[in-house]
C-alpha positions as CSV (number, residue, x, y, z in Angstrom):
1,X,-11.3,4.9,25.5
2,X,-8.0,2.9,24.2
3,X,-8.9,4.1,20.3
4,X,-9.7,7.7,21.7
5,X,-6.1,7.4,22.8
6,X,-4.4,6.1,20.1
7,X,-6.5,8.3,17.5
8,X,-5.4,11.0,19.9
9,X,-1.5,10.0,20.1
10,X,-2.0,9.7,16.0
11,X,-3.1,13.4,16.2
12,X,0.2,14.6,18.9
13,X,2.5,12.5,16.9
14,X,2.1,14.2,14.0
15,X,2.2,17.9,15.1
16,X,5.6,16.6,16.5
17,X,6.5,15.9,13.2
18,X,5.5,18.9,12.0
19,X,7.5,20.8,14.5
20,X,5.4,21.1,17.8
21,X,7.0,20.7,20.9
22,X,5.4,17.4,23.1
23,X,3.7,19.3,25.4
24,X,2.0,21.9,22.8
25,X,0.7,19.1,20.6
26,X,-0.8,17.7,23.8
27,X,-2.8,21.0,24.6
28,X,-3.6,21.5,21.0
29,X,-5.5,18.0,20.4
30,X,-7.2,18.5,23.7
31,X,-5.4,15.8,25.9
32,X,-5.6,17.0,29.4
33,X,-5.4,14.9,33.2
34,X,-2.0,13.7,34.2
35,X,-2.7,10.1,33.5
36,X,-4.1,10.4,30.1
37,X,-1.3,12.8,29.2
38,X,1.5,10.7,30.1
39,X,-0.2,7.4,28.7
40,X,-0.4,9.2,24.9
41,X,2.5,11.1,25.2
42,X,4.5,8.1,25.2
43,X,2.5,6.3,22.5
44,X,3.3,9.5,20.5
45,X,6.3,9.4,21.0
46,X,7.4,6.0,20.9
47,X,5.6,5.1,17.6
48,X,5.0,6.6,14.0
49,X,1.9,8.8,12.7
50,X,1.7,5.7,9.9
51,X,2.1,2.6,12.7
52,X,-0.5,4.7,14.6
53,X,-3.0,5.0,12.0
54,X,-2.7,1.3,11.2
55,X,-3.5,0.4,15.1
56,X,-6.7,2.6,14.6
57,X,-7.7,0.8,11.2
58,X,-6.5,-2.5,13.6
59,X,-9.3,-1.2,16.2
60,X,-12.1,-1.1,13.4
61,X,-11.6,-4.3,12.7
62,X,-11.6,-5.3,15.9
63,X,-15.0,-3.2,16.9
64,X,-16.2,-5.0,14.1
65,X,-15.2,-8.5,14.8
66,X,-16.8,-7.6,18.3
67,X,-20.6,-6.9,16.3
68,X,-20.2,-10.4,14.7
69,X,-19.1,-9.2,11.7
70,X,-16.5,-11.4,9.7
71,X,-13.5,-9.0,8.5
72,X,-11.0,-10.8,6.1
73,X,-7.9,-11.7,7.5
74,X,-8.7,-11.3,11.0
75,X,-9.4,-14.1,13.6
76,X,-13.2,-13.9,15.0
77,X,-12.2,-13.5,18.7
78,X,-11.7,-10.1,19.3
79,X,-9.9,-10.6,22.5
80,X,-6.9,-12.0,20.4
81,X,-7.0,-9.2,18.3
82,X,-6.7,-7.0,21.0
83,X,-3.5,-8.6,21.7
84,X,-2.3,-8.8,18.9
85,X,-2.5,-4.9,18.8
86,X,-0.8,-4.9,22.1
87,X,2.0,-6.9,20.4
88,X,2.0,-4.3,17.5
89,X,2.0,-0.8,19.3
90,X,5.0,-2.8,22.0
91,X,7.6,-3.6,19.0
């Protein structure tokens, strides 16, 4: 669900970029239900296509880290990587 999201705000974020108005790019990368909507509109709008993609590269590593897998540079609780991502999509 949360990396739907963000892979979905990624999506909205850049159509806004490219000229789309908020509510279009919503419609267009098939966001729909009030919540949903106003939780990735505001990651959209509040962060960069580029910081986005890194949070969904973050997510990999942290879905990863979850299987047991060791990822360089990355701490082997998941659960402190998850908020450390919180930290990075906030700033």
């Amino acid at each position: 669900m949360l990396a739907d999201e963000i892979r979905g705000a990624a999506r909205v974020c850049s159509m806004i970029e490219h000229g789309l108005s908020p509510d279009a790019a919503l419609r267009t990368a098939g966001i729909f239900g009030p919540a949903k909507t106003r939780r990735v509109r505001s990651l959209a709008l509040r962060c960069s296509e580029r910081k986005l993609q890194a949070a969904v590269m973050l997510l990999s590593d942290i879905d990863k880290i979850g299987k047991g897998l060791t990822v360089a540079k990355r701490d082997a609780d998941p659960w402190l990587e998850l908020a450390g991502l919180a930290a990075f999509l906030h700033r």
